[in-house]
Biopython code that builds the backbone (N, CA, C, O; Angstrom):
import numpy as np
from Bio.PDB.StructureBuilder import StructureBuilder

atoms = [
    (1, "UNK", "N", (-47.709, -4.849, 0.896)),
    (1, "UNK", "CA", (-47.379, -3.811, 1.857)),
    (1, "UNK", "C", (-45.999, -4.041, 2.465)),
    (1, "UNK", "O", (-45.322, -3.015, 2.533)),
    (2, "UNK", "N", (-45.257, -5.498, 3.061)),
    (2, "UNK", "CA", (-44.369, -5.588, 3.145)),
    (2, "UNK", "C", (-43.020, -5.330, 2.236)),
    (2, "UNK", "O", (-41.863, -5.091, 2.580)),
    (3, "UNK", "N", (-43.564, -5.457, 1.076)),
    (3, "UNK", "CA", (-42.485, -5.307, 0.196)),
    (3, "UNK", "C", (-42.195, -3.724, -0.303)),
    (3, "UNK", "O", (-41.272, -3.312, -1.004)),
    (4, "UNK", "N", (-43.294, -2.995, 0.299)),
    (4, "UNK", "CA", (-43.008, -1.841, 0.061)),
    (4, "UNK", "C", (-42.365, -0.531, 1.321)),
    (4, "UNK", "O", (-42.097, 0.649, 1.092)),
    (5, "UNK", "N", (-42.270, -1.311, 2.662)),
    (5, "UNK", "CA", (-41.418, -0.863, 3.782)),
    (5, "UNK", "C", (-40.287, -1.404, 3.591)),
    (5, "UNK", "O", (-39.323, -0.688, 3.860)),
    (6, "UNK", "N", (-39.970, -2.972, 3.019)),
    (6, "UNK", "CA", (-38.488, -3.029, 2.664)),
    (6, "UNK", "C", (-37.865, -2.151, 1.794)),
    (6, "UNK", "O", (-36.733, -1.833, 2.159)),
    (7, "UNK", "N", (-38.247, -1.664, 0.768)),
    (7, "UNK", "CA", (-37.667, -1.371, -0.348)),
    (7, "UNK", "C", (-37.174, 0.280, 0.750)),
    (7, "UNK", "O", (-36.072, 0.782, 0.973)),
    (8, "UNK", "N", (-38.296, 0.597, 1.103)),
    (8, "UNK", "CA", (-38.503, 1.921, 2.075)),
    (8, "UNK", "C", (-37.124, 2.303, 2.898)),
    (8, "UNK", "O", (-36.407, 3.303, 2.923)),
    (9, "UNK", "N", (-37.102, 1.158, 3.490)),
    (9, "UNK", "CA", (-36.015, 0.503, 4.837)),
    (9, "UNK", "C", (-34.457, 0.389, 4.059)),
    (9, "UNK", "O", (-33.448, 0.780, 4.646)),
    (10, "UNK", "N", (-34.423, -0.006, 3.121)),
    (10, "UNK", "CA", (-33.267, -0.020, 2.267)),
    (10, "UNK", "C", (-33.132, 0.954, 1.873)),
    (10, "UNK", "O", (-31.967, 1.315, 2.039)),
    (11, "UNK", "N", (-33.827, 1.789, 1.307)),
    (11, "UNK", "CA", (-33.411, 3.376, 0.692)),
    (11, "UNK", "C", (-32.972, 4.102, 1.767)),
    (11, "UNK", "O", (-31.994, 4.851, 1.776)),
    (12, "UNK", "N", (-33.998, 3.773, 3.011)),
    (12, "UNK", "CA", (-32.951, 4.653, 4.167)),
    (12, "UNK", "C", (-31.572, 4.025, 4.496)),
    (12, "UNK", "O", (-30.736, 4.737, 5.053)),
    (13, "UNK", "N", (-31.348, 3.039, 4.259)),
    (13, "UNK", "CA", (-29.794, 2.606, 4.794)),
    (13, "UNK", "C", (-28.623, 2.956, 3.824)),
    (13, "UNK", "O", (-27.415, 3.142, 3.971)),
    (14, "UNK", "N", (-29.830, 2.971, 2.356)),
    (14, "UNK", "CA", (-28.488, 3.489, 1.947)),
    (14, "UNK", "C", (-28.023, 5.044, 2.341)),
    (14, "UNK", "O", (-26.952, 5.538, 2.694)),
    (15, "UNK", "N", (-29.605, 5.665, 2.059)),
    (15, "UNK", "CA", (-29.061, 6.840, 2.006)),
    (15, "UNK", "C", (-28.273, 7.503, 3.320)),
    (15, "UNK", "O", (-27.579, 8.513, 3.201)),
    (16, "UNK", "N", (-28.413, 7.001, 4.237)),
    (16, "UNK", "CA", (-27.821, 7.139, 5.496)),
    (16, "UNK", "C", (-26.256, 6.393, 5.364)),
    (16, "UNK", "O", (-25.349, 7.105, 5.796)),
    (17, "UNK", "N", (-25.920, 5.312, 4.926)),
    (17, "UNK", "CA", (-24.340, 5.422, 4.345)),
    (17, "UNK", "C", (-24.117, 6.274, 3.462)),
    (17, "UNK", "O", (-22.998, 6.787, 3.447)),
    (18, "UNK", "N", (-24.611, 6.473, 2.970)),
    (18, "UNK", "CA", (-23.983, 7.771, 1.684)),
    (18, "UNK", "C", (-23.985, 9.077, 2.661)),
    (18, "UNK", "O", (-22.948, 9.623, 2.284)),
    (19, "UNK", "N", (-24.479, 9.843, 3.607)),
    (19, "UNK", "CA", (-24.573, 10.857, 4.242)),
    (19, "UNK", "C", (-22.927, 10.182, 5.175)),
    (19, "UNK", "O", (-21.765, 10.577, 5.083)),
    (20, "UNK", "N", (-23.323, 9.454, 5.718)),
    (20, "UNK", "CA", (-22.095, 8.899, 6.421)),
    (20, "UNK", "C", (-20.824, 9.032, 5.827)),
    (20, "UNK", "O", (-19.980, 9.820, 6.253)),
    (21, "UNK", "N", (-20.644, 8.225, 4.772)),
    (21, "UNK", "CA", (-19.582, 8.367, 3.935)),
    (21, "UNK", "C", (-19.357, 10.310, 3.534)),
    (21, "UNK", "O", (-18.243, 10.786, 3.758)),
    (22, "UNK", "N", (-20.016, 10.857, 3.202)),
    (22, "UNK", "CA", (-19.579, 12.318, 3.053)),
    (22, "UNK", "C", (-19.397, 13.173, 4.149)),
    (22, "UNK", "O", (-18.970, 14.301, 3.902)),
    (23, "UNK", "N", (-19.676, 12.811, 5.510)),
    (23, "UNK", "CA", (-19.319, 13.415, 6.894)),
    (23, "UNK", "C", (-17.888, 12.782, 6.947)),
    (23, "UNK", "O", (-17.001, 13.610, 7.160)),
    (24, "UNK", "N", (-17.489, 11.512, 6.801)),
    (24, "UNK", "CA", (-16.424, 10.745, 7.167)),
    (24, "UNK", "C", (-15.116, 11.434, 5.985)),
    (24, "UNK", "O", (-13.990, 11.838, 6.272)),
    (25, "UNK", "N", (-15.452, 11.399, 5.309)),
    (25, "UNK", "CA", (-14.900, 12.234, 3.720)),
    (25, "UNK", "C", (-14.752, 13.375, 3.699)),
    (25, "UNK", "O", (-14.244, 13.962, 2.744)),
    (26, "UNK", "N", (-15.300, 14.111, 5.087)),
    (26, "UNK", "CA", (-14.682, 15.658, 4.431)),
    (26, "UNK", "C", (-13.617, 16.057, 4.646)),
    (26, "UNK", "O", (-13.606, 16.068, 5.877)),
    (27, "UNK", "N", (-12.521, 16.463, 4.271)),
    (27, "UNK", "CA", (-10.690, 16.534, 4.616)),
    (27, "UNK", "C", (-10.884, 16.922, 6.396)),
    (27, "UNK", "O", (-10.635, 16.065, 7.244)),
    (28, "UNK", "N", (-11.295, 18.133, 6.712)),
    (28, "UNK", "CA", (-11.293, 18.705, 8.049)),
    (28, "UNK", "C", (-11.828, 16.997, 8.975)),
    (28, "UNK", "O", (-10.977, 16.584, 9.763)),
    (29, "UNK", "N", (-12.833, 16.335, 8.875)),
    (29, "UNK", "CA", (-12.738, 15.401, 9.531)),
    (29, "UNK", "C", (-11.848, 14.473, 9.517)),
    (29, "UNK", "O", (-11.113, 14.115, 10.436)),
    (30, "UNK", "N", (-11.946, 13.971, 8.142)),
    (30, "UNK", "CA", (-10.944, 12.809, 7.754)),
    (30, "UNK", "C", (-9.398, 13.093, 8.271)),
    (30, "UNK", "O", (-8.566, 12.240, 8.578)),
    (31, "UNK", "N", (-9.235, 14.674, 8.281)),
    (31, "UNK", "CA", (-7.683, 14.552, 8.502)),
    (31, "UNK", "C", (-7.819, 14.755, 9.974)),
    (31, "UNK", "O", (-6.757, 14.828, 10.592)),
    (32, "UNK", "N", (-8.963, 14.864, 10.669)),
    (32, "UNK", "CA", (-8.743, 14.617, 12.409)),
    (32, "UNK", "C", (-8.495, 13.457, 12.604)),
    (32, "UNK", "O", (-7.486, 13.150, 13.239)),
    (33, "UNK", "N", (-9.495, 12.358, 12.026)),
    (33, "UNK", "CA", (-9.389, 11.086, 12.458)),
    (33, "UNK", "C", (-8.047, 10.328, 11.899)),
    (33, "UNK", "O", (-7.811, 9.322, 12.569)),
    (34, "UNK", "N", (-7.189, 10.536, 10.932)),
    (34, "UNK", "CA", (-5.781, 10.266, 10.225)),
    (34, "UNK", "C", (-5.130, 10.827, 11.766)),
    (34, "UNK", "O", (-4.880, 10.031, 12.672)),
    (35, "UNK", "N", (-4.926, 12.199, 11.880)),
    (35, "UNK", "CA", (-4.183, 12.428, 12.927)),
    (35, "UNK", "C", (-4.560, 11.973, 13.940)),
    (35, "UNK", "O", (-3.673, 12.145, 14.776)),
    (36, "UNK", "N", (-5.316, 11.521, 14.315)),
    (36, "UNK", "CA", (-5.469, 10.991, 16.002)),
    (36, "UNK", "C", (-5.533, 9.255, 15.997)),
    (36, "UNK", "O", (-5.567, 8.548, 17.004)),
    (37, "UNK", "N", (-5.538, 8.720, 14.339)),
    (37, "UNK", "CA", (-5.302, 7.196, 14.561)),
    (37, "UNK", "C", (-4.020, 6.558, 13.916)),
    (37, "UNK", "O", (-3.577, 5.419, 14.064)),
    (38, "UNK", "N", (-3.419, 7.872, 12.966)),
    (38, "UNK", "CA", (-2.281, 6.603, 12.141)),
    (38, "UNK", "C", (-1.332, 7.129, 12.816)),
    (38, "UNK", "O", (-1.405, 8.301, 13.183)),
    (39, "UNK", "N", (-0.321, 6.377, 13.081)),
    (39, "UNK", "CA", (0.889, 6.414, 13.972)),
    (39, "UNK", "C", (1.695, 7.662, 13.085)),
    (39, "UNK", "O", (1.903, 8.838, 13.384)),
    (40, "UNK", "N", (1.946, 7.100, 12.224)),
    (40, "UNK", "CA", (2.593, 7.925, 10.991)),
    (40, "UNK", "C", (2.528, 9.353, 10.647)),
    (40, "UNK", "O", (3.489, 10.043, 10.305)),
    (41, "UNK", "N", (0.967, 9.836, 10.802)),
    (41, "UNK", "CA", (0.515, 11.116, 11.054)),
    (41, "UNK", "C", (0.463, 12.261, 12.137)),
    (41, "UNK", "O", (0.172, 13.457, 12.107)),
    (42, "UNK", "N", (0.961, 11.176, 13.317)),
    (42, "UNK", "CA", (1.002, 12.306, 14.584)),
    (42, "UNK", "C", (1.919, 13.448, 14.667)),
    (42, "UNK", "O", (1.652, 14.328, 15.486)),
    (43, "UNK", "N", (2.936, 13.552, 13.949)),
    (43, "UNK", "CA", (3.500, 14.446, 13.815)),
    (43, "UNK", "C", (3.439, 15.573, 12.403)),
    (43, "UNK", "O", (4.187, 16.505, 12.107)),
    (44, "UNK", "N", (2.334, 15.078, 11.788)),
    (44, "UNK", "CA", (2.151, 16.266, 10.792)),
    (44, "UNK", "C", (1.193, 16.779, 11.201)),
    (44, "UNK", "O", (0.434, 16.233, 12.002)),
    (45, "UNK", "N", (0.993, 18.242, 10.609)),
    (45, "UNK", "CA", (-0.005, 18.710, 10.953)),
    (45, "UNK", "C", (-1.767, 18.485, 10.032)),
    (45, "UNK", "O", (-2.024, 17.869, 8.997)),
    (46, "UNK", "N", (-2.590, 19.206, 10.877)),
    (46, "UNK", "CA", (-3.730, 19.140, 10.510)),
    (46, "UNK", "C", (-3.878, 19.884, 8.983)),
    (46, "UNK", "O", (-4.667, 19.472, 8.133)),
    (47, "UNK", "N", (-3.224, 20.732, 8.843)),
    (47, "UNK", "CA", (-3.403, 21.404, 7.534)),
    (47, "UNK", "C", (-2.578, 20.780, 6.461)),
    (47, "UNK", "O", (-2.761, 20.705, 5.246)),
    (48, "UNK", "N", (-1.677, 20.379, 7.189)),
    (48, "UNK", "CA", (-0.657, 19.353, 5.908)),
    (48, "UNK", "C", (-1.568, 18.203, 5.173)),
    (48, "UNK", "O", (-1.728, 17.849, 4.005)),
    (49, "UNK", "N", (-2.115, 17.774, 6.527)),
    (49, "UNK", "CA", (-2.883, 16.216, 6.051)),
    (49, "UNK", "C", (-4.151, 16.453, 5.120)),
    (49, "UNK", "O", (-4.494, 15.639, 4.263)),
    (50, "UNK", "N", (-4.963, 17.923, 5.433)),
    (50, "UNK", "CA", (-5.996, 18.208, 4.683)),
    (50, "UNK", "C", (-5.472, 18.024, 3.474)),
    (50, "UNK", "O", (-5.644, 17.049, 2.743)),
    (51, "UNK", "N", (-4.845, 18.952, 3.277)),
    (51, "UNK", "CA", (-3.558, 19.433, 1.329)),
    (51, "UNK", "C", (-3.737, 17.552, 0.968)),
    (51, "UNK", "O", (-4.561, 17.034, 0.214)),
    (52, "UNK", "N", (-3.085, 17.132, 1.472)),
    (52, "UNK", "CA", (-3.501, 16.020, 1.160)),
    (52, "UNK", "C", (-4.240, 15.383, 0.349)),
    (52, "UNK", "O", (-4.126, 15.030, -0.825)),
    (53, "UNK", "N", (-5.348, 15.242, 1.481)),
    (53, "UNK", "CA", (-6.809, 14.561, 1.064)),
    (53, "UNK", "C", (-7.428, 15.100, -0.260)),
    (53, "UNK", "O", (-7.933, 14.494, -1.204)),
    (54, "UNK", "N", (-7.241, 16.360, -0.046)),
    (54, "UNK", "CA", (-8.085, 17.329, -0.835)),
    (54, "UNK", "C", (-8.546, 16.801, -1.967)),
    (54, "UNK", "O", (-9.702, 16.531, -2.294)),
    (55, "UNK", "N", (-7.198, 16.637, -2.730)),
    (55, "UNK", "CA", (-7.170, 16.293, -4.196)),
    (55, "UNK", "C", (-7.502, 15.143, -4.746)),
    (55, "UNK", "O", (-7.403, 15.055, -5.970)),
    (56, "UNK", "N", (-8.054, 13.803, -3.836)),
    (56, "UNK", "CA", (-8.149, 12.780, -3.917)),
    (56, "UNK", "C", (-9.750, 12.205, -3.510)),
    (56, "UNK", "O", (-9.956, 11.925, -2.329)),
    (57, "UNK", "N", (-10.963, 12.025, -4.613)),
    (57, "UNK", "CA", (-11.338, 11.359, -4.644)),
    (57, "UNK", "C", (-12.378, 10.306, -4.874)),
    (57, "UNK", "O", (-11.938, 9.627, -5.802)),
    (58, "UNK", "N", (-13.411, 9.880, -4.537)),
    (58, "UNK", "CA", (-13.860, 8.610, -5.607)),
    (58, "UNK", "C", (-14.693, 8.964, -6.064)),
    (58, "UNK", "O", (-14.960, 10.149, -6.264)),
    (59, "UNK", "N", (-15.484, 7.792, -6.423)),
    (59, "UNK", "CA", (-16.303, 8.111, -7.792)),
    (59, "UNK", "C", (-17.524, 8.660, -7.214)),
    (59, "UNK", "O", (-18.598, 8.625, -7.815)),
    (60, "UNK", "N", (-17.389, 9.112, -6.179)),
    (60, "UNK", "CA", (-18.972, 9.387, -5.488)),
    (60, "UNK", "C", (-18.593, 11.058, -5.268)),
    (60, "UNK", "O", (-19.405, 11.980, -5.350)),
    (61, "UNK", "N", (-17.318, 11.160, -5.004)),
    (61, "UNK", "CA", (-17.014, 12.544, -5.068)),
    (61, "UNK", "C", (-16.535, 12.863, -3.208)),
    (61, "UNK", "O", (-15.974, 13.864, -2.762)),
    (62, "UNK", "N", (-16.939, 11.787, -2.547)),
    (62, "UNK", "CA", (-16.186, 11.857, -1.156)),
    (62, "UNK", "C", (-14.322, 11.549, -1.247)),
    (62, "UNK", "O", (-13.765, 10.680, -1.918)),
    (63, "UNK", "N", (-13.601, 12.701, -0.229)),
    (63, "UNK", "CA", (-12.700, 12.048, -0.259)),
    (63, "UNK", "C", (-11.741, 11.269, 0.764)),
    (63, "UNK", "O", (-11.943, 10.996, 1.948)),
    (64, "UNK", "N", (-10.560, 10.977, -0.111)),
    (64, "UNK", "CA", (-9.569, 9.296, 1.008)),
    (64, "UNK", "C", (-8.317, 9.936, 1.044)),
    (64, "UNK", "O", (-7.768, 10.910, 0.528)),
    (65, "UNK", "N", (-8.114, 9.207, 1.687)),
    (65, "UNK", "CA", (-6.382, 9.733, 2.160)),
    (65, "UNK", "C", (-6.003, 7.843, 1.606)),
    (65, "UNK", "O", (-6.607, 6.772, 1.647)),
    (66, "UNK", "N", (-4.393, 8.441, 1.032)),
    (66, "UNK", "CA", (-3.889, 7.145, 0.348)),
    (66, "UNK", "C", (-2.397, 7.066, 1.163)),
    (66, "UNK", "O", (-1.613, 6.147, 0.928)),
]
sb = StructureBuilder()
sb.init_structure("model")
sb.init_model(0)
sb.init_chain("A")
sb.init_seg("    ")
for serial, (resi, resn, name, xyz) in enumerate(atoms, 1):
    if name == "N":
        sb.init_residue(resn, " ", resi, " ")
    sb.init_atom(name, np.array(xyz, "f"), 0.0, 1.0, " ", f" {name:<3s}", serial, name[0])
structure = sb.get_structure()
């Protein structure tokens, strides 16, 4: 029985990073949090930084800013 709430307990963590990772990954967020943390970005805009992201990314299909 224990070994079957771990396995349980792990499927939720992952699947709850993977939901995470695709909220964190979507350009409209990702390029809020770029603009409001990299120094570099404060002066571009929000739609510049999306164009960006857009086109970029991994193998899970979430994307990164490079």
């Amino acid at each position: 029985m224990d070994k079957v709430l771990e396995i349980t307990s792990n499927d939720h963590i992952i699947m709850i990073d993977k939901l995470c990772k695709r909220i964190l990954g979507h350009p409209e967020i990702l390029g809020r949090i770029i603009k409001g943390f990299i120094k570099e970005a404060k002066d571009v805009s929000l739609e510049e930084i999306i164009e960006l992201i857009k086109g970029k990314k991994d193998q899970e299909g979430n994307s990164y800013f490079q």
